[in-house]
C-alpha positions as CSV (number, residue, x, y, z in Angstrom):
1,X,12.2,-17.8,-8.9
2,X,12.9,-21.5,-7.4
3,X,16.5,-20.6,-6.7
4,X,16.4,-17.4,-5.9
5,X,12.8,-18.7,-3.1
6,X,15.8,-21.2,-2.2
7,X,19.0,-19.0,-1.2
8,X,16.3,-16.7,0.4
9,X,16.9,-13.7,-2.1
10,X,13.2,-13.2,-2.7
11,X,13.1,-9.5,-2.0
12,X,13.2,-8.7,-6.2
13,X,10.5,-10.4,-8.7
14,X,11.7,-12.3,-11.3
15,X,10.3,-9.8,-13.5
16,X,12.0,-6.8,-11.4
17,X,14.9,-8.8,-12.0
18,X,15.0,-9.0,-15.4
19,X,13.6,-5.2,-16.1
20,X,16.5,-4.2,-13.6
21,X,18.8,-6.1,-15.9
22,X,17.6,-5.0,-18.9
23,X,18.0,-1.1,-17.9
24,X,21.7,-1.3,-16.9
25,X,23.1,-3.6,-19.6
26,X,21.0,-3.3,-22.5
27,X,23.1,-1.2,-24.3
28,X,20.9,-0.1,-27.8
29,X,17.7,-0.1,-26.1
30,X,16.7,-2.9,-28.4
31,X,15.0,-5.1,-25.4
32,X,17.1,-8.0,-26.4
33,X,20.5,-8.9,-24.8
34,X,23.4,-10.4,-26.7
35,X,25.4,-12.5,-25.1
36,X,28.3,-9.9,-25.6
37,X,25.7,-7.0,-24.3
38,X,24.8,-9.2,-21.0
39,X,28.8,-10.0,-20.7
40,X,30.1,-7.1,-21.1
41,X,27.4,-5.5,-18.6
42,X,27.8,-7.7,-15.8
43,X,31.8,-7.3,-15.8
44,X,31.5,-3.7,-15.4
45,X,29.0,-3.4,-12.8
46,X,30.2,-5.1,-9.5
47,X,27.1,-4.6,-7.9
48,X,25.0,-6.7,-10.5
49,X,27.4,-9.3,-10.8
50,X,27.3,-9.7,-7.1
51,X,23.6,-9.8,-7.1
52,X,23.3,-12.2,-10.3
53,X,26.0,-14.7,-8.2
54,X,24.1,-14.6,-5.1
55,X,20.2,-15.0,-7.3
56,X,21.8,-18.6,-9.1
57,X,24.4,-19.7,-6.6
58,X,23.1,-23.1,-6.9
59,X,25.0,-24.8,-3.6
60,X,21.9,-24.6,-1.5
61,X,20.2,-26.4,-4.6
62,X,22.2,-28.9,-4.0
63,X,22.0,-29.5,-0.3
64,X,18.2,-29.9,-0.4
65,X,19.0,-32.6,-3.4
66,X,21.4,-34.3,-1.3
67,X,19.1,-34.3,1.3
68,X,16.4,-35.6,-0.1
């Protein structure tokens, strides 16, 4: 939530984010992703990975570090 509150991306819960997740990539409907499940997910949808890069881009993280 901090990072996302940060890079202004606040439009989506954390919990949306995570359900929305969940529902494309969670292949077996098992509600637990394996790291090959959540890899394999994100590489074939451009439009989650794109969202999941913006939600943790960390840069602006940094500036307000920097910063003090």
């Amino acid at each position: 939530q901090a990072i996302q509150a940060i890079n202004g991306c606040t439009n989506m819960t954390a919990e949306e984010f995570t359900n929305m997740i969940f529902q494309k990539i969670d292949v077996n409907n098992d509600g637990e992703l394996t790291l090959e499940e959540f890899t394999n997910g994100v590489e074939k949808d451009e439009d989650l990975m794109e969202l999941i890069t913006k939600s943790f881009d960390l840069s602006n993280v940094l500036k307000v570090i920097q910063n003090g």
